[in-house]
C-alpha positions as CSV (number, residue, x, y, z in Angstrom):
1,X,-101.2,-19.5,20.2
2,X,-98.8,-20.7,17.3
3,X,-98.5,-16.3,16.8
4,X,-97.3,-16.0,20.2
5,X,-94.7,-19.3,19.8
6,X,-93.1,-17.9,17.3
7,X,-92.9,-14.6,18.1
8,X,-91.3,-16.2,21.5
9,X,-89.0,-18.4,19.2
10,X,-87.9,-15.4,17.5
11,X,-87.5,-13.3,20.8
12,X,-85.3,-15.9,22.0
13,X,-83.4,-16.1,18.9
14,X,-82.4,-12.8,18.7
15,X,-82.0,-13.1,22.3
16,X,-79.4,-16.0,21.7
17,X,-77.9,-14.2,19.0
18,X,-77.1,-10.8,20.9
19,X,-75.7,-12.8,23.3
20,X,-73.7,-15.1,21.5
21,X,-72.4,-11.9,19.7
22,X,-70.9,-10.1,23.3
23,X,-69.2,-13.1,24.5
24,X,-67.6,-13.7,21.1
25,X,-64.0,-13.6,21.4
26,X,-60.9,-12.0,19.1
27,X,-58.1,-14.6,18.9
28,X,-55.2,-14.1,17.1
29,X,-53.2,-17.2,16.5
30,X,-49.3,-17.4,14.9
31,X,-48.0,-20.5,13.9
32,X,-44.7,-20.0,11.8
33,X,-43.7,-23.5,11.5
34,X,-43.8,-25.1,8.4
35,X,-44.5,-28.9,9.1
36,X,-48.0,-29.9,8.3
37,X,-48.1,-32.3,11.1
38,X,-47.9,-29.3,13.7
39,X,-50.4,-27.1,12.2
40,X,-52.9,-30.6,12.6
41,X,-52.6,-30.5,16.1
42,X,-54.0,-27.0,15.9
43,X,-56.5,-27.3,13.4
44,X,-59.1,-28.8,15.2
45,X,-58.8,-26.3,17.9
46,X,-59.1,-23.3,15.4
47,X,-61.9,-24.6,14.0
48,X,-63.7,-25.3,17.2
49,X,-63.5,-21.5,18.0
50,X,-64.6,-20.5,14.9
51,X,-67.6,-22.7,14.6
52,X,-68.4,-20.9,18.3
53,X,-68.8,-17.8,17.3
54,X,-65.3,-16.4,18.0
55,X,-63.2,-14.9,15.6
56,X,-59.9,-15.4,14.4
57,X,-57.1,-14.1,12.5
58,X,-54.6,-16.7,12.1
59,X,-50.6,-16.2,10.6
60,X,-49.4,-19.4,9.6
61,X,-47.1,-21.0,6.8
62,X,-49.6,-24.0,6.3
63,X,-53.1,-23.3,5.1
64,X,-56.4,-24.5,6.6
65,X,-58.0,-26.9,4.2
66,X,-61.4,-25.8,5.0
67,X,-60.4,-22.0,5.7
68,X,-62.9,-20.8,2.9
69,X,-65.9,-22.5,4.9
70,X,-65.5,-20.9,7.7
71,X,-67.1,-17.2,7.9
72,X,-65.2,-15.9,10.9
73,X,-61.6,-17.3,10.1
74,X,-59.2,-15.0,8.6
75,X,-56.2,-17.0,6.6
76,X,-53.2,-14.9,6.5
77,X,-50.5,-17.1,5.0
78,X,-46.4,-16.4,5.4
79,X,-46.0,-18.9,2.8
80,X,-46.1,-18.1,-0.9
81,X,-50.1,-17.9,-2.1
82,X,-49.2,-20.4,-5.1
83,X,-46.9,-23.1,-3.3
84,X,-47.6,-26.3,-3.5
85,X,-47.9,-27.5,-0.2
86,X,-47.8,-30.5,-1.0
87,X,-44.1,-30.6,-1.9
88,X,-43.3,-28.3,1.1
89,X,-45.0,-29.4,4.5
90,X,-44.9,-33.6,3.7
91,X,-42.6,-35.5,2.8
92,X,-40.0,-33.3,2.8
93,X,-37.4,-35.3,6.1
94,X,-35.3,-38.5,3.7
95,X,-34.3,-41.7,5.5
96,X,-30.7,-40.3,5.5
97,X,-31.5,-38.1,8.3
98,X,-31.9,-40.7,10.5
99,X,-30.0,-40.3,14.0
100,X,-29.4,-44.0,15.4
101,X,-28.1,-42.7,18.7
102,X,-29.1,-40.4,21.4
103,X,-25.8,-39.1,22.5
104,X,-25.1,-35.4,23.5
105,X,-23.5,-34.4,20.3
106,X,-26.7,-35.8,18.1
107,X,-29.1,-33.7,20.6
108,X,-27.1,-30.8,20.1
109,X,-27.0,-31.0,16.5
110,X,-30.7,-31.3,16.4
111,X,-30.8,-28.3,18.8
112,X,-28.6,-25.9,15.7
113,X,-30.9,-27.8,13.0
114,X,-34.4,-26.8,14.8
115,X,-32.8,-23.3,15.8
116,X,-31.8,-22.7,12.1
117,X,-35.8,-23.4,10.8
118,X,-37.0,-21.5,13.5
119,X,-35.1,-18.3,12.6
120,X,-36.4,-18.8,8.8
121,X,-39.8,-19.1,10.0
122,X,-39.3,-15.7,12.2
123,X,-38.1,-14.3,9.0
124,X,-40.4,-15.1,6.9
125,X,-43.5,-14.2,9.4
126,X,-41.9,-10.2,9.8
127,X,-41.0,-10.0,6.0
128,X,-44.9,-10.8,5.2
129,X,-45.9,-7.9,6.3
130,X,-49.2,-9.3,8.4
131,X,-47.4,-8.0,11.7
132,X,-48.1,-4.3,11.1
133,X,-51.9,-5.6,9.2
134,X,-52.6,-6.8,13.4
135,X,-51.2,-4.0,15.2
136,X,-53.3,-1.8,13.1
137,X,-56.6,-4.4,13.7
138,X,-55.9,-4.6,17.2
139,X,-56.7,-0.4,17.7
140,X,-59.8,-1.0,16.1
141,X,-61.0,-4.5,17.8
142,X,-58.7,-5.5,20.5
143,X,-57.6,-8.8,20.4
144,X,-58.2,-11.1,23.5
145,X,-55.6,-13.9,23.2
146,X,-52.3,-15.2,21.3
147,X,-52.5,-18.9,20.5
148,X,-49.2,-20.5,19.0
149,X,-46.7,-23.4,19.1
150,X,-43.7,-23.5,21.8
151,X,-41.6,-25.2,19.8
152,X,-38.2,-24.1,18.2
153,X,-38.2,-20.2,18.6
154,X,-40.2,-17.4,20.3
155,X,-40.2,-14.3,18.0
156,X,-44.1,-13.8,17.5
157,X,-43.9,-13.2,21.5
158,X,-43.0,-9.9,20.3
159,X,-46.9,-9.0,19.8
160,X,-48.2,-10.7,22.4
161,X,-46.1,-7.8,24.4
162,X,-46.9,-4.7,22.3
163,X,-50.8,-6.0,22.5
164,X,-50.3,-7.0,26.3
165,X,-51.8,-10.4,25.1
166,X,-52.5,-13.5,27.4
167,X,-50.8,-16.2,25.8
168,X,-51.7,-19.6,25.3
169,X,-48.8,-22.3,24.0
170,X,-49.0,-25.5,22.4
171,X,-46.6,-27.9,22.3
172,X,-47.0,-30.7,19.7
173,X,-45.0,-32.5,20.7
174,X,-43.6,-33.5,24.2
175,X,-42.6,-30.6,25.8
176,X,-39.2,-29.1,24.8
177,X,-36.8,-28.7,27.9
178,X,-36.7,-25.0,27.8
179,X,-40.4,-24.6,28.9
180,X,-40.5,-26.8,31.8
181,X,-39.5,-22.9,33.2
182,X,-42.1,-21.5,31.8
183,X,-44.9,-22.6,34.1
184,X,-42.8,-23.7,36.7
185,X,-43.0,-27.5,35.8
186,X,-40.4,-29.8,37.5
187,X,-38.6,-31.6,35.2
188,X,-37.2,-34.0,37.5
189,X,-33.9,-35.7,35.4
190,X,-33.7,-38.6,37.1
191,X,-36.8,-39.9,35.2
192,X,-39.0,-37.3,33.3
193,X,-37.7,-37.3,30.1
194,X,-37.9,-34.2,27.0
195,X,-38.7,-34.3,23.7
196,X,-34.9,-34.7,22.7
197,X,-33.9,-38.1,24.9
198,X,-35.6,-41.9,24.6
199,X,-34.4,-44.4,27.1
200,X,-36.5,-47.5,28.1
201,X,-37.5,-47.2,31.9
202,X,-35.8,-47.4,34.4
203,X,-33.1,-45.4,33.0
204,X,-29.4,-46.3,34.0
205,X,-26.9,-44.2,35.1
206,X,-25.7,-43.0,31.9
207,X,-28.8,-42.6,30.6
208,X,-29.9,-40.2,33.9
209,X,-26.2,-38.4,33.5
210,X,-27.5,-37.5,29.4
211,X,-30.8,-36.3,30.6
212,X,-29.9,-34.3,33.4
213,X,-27.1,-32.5,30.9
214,X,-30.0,-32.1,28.3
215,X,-32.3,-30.9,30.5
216,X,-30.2,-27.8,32.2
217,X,-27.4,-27.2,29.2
218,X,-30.7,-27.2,26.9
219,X,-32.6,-24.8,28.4
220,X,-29.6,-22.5,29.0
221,X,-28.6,-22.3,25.8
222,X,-31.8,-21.6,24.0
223,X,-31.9,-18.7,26.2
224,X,-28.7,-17.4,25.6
225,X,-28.7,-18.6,21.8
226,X,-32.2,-18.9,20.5
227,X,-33.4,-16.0,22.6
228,X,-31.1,-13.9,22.0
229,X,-31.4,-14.1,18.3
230,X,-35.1,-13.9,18.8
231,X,-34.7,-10.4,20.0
232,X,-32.1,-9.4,18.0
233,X,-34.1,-10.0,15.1
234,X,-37.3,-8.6,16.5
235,X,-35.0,-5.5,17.0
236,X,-34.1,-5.2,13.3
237,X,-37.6,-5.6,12.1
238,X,-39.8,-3.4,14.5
239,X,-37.0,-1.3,16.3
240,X,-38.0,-2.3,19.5
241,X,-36.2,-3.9,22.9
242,X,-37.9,-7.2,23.9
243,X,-37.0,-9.9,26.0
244,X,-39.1,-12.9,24.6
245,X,-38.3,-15.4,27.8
246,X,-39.3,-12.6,29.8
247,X,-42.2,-12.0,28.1
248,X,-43.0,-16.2,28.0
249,X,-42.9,-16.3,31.7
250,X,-45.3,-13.2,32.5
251,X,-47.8,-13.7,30.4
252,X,-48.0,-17.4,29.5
253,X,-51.4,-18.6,30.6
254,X,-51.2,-22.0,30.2
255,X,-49.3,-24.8,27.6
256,X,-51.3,-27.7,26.2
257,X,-49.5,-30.6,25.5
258,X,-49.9,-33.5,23.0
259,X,-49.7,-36.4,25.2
260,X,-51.4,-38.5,28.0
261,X,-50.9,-40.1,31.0
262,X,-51.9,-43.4,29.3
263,X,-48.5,-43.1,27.0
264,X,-46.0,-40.9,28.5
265,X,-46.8,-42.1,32.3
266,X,-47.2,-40.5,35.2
267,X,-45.3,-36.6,35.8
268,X,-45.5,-34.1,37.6
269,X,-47.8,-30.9,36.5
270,X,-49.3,-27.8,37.4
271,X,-51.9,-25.8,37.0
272,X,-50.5,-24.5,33.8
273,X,-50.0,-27.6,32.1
274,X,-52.9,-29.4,30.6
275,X,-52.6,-32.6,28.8
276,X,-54.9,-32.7,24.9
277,X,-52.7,-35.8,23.9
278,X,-54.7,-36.6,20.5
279,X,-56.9,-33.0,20.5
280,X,-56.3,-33.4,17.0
281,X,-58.6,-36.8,16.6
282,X,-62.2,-36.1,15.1
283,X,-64.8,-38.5,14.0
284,X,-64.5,-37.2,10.5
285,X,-61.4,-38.2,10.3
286,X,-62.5,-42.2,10.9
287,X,-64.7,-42.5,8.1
288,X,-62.3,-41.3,5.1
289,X,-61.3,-44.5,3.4
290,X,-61.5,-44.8,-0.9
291,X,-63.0,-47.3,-2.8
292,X,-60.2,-48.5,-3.0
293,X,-58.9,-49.1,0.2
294,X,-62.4,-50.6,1.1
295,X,-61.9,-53.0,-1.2
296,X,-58.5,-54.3,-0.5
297,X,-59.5,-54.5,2.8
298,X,-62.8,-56.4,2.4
299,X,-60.7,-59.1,0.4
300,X,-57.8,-59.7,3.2
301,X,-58.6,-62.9,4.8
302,X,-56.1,-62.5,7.5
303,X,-55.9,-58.7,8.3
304,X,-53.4,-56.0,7.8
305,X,-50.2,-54.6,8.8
306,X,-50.1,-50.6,8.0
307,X,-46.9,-49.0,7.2
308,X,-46.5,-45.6,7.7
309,X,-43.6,-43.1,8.8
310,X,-45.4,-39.8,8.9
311,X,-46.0,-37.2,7.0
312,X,-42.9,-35.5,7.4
313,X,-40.8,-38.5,6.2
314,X,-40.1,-40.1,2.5
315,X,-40.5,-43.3,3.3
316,X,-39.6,-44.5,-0.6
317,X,-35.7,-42.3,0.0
318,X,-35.1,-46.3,2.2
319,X,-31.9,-47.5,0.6
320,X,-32.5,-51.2,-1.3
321,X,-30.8,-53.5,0.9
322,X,-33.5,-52.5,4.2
323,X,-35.9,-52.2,1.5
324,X,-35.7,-55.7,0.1
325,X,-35.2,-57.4,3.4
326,X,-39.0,-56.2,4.4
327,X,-40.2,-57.4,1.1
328,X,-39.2,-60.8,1.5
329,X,-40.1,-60.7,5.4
330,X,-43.7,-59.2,3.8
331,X,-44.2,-61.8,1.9
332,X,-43.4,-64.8,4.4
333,X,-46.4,-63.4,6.7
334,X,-49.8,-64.0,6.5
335,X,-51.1,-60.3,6.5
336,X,-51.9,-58.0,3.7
337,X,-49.9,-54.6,3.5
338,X,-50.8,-51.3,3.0
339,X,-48.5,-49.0,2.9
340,X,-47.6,-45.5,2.2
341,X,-45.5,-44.9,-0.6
342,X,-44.7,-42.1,-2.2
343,X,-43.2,-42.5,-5.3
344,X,-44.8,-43.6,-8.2
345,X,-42.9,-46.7,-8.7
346,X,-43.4,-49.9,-6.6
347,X,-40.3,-50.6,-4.5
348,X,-40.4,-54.0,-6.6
349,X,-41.7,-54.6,-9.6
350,X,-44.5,-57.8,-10.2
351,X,-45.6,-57.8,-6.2
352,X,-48.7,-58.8,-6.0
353,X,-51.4,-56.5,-6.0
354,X,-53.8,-58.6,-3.7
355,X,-51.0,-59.0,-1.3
356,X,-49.7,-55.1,-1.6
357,X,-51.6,-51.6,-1.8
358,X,-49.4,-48.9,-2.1
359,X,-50.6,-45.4,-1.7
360,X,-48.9,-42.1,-1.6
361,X,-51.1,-40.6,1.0
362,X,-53.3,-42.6,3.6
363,X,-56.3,-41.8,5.4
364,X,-54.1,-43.1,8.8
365,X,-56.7,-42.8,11.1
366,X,-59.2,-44.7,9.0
367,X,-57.2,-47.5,8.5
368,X,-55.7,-48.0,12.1
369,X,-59.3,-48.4,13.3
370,X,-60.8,-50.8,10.8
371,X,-61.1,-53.7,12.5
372,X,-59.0,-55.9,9.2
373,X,-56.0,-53.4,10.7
374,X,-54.0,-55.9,13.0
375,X,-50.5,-53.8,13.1
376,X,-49.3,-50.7,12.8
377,X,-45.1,-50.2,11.8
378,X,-44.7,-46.3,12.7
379,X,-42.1,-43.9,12.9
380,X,-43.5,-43.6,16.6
381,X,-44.3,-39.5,15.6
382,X,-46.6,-38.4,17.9
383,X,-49.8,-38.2,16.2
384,X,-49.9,-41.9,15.0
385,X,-48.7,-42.9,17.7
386,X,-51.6,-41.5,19.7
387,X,-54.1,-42.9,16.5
388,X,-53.4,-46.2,17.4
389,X,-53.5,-45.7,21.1
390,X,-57.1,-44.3,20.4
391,X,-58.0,-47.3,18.0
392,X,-56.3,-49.9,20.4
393,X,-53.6,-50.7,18.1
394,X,-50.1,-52.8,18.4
395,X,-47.4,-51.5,17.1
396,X,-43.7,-51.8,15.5
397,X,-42.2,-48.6,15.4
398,X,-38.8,-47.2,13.8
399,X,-37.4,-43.8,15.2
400,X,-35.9,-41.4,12.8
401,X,-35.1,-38.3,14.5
402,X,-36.3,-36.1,17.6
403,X,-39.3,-37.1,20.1
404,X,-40.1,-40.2,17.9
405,X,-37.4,-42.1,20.8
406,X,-38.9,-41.0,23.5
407,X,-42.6,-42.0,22.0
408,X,-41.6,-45.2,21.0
409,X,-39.8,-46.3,24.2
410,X,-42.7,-45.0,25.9
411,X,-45.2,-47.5,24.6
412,X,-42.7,-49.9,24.4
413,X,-42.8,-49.5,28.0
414,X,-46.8,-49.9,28.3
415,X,-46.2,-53.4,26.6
416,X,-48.2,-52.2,22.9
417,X,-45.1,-52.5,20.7
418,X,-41.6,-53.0,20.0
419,X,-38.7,-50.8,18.7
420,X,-36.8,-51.6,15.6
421,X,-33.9,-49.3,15.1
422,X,-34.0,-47.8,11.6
423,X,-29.7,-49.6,11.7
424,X,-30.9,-52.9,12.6
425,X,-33.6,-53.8,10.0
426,X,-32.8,-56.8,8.5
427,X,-34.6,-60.0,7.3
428,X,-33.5,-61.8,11.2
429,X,-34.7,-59.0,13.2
430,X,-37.4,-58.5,11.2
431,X,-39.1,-61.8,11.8
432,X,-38.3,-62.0,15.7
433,X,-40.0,-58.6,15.9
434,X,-42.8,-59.5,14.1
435,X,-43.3,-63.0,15.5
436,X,-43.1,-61.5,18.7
437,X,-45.3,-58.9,18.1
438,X,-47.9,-62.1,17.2
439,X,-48.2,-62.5,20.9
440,X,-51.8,-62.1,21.8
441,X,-50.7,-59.6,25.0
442,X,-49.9,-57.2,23.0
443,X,-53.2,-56.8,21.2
444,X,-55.2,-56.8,24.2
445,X,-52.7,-54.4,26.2
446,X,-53.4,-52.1,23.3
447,X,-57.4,-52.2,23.7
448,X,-57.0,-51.8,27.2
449,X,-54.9,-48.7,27.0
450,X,-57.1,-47.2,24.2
451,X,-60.0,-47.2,27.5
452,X,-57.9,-45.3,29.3
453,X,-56.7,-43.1,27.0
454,X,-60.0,-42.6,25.3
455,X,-61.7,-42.3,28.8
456,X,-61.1,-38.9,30.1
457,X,-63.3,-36.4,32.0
458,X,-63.3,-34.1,29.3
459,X,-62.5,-34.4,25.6
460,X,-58.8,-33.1,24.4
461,X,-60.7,-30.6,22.3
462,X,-62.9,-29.6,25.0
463,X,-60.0,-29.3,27.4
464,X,-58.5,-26.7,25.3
465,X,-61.5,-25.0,24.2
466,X,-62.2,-24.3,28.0
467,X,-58.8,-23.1,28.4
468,X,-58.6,-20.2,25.6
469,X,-62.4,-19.2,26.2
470,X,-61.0,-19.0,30.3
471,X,-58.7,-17.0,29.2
472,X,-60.5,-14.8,27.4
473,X,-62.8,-13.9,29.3
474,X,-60.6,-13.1,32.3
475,X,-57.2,-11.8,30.6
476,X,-54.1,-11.0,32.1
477,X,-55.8,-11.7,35.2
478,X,-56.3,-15.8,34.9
479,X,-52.3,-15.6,34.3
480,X,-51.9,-13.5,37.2
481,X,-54.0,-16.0,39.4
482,X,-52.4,-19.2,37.5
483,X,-49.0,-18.6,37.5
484,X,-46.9,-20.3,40.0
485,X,-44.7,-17.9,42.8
486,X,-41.9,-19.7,41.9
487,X,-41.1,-18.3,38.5
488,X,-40.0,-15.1,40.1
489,X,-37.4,-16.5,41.9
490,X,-33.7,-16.6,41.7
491,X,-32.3,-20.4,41.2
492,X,-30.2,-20.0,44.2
493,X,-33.8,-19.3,46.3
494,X,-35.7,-21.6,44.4
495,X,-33.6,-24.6,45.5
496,X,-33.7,-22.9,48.7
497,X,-29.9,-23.2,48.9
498,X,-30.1,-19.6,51.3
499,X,-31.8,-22.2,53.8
500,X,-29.2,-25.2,53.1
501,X,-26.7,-22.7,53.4
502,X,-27.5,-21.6,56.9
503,X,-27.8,-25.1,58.0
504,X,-24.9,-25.9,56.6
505,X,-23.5,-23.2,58.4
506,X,-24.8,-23.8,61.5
507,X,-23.9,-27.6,62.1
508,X,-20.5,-26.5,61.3
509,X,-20.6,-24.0,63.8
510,X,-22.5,-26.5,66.1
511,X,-19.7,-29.1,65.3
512,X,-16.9,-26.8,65.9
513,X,-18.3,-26.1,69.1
514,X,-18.6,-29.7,70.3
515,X,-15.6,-30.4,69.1
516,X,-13.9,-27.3,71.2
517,X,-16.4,-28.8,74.3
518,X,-14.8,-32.2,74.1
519,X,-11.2,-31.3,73.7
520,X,-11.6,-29.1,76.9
521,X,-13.2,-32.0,78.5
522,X,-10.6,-34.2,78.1
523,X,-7.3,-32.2,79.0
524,X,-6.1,-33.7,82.3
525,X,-6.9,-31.7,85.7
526,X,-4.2,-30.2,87.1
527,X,-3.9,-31.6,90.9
528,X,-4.7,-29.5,93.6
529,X,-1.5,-28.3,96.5
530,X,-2.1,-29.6,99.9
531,X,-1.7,-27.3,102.3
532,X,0.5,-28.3,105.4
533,X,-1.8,-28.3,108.6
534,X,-1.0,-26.2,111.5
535,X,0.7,-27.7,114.6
């Protein structure tokens, strides 16, 4: 009896294992971009399929931290092999580059900036040589599907038409206006705003004239700028004609996008949108706290407030006069701080160390769900901003540059935290917005967001897992059924201005007619002769 068990055991094994092995998929994934906090949002995702069975070949500047543990995940970097990263993909944005407005002329300087480091990333991803290393893998094993980021530029588009490749886009942050096109999703200026705007809702009049222009001058000229460079410079390194907007709207199957319901509100979507706000959240990730973190927050008597401005951003470049206003306003407070600091000298000399922890890189996810973390002053990027909506935490945030407006009006809006403008910190300001931030509401409007943001029929990760194994297994024929009708029409039919025209039209003609019927009807009748009656 135990004979024949095993033997079944091992049957069904092998069984498993065949089968595992024929619905394993090829995914080729490109992520040029050099900011660490982009590739995050991905890594998760890649490391899902891989642990599945599926395998990958993945060009990207930043490398995988647990690359070498993984037996189906090929690392081909675009970066140099003996960078330190750690110089390169964090900490690299100073407090300088802070943009306190959002008028046209900052939107479209941040346009030129993110245009610029997307053509070096495009540069450096053709120079590396791994594009001809795929075309020549791709004969051998097909690939199934392109995963990469929509984000600044489009030139690794170029494979994903010479390999006739589905592709799947993620956006890590909220959607860029030049994608809404994409998959045909509305992007409805009088409220839905993009990854370049922040207004608090409702937004005025001035504030819906600046996102309307955003949203259509945006989107035009990426195509005719960005785009154009994109094929230009595909041209000059593969010799080939390729229209990469072209290629976005055929064959994109669907975009996942970092954010929720929960924080960005209620849009409209369609069937190629799919929301995996905090996808890049795992239980790992909660449990990653030193010695000596633990033990600065076992002694706090009264909690924590967590500062941290991203990874991107050098929080220590703050010039001294903001910096020694949030000492002093530190100090008058009854919490603890940690906070991330990345020089090796204390922004004041003599604090006190029960009072202060200072740390150059901090497990953020840890700390903002320990339960001694009471507040959490962000730079409102999107992935701590969605780490404390998952651990139910208030916050202050301070916007430097791009989405982090938008993000931070956002939850200001769902009544977790309040903005303070990089400008405006200063001891007064300071206090009011932490004072008012002491407000019990605002704690318990943050656990009760972090159910419903937490709360979700399926996972983010699981969401997007689904959606690349969908699409794998059904090709160019799941973006055939997904895409919408609308894509392949002409703006002037899509706004179904032929139909308004003919209307239009037609009233007048209706109008001139009644207008002709009246004036006829009231001219004066001529009187009729009498004719004299016979004698």
């Amino acid at each position: 009896m135990k004979t024949t068990m095993k033997r079944a055991t091992l049957i069904g094994f092998c069984v498993a294992l065949i089968l595992s092995g024929a619905s394993a998929g090829n995914v080729l994934a490109i992520f040029p971009h050099f900011g660490y906090s982009h590739f995050k949002v991905a890594l998760p995702i890649l490391t899902e399929l891989s642990q599945r069975g599926h395998h990958l070949t993945v060009i990207s500047y930043v490398r995988h931290p647990q690359a070498a543990q993984l037996s189906n995940y090929e690392q081909l970097l675009i970066s140099d092999v003996n960078e330190d990263q750690s110089n390169t993909t964090i900490n690299v944005v100073p407090l300088t580059e802070h943009t306190p407005t959002r008028s046209l002329k900052v939107l479209l300087t941040e346009y030129y900036d993110l245009y610029a480091n997307g053509q070096i990333s495009c540069e450096h991803f053709f120079k590396s040589g791994h594009v001809a290393t795929v075309l020549e893998r791709h004969k051998q094993q097909p690939y199934d599907v392109l995963l990469t980021e929509y984000f600044t530029s489009d030139c690794q588009l170029a494979i994903a038409k010479l390999l006739n490749l589905p592709i799947i886009g993620i956006s890590t942050c909220a959607l860029m206006p030049y994608f809404y096109d994409r998959i045909d999703l509305p992007d409805t200026p009088s409220y839905v705003q993009s990854e370049y705007v922040g207004f608090a809702r409702p937004l005025q009049w001035s504030e819906r004239l600046l996102n309307f222009a955003q949203a259509k001058l945006l989107k035009l000229i990426y195509r005719l700028h960005t785009n154009r460079a994109d094929n230009a410079l595909i041209k000059r390194h593969l010799n080939i004609d390729v229209n990469v907007d072209a290629v976005a709207r055929a064959q994109t199957a669907f975009i996942l996008g970092n954010q929720h319901y929960s924080h960005m509100g209620s849009r409209p979507r369609t069937q190629q949108f799919l929301e995996v706000g905090g996808v890049h959240i795992t239980s790992q990730d909660e449990h990653q706290l030193s010695p000596r973190i633990v033990q600065f927050l076992e002694q706090s008597k009264h909690g924590v407030i967590f500062i941290s401005w991203g990874s991107m951003v050098r929080a220590s470049s703050i010039d001294a006069e903001k910096r020694d206003a949030i000492i002093k306003v530190l100090l008058q407070q009854p919490l603890d701080v940690i906070w991330k600091w990345e020089s090796s000298e204390q922004p004041k000399p003599q604090l006190d160390d029960k009072k202060f922890l200072f740390v150059k890189w901090a497990p953020q996810l840890a700390l903002l769900c320990h339960q001694k973390v009471r507040l959490f002053w962000a730079h409102a990027g999107l992935l701590g901003l969605t780490e404390a909506l998952h651990c139910g935490k208030p916050l202050l945030m301070t916007p430097i540059y791009g989405d982090q407006f938008l993000n931070a009006f956002a939850a200001q809006d769902r009544g977790i935290g309040l903005k303070l403008d990089y400008q405006d910190i200063n001891v007064e300001m300071l206090q009011e917005s932490l004072r008012e931030l002491s407000k019990p509401s605002y704690a318990s409007r943050a656990l009760q967001l972090s159910q419903v943001f937490n709360q979700r029929e399926r996972t983010p990760l699981e969401t997007a897992i689904w959606s690349v194994e969908h699409v794998m297994q059904h090709g160019m024929f799941a973006v055939e059924l997904l895409q919408s009708p609308g894509i392949e029409l002409n703006w002037f039919i899509y706004h179904s201005l032929d139909s308004l025209a003919i209307i239009f039209v037609g009233l007048l003609l209706l109008n001139e007619g009644w207008r002709a019927l009246s004036q006829h009807q009231a001219q004066p009748k001529r009187a009729k002769s009498k004719k004299p009656k016979k004698s």
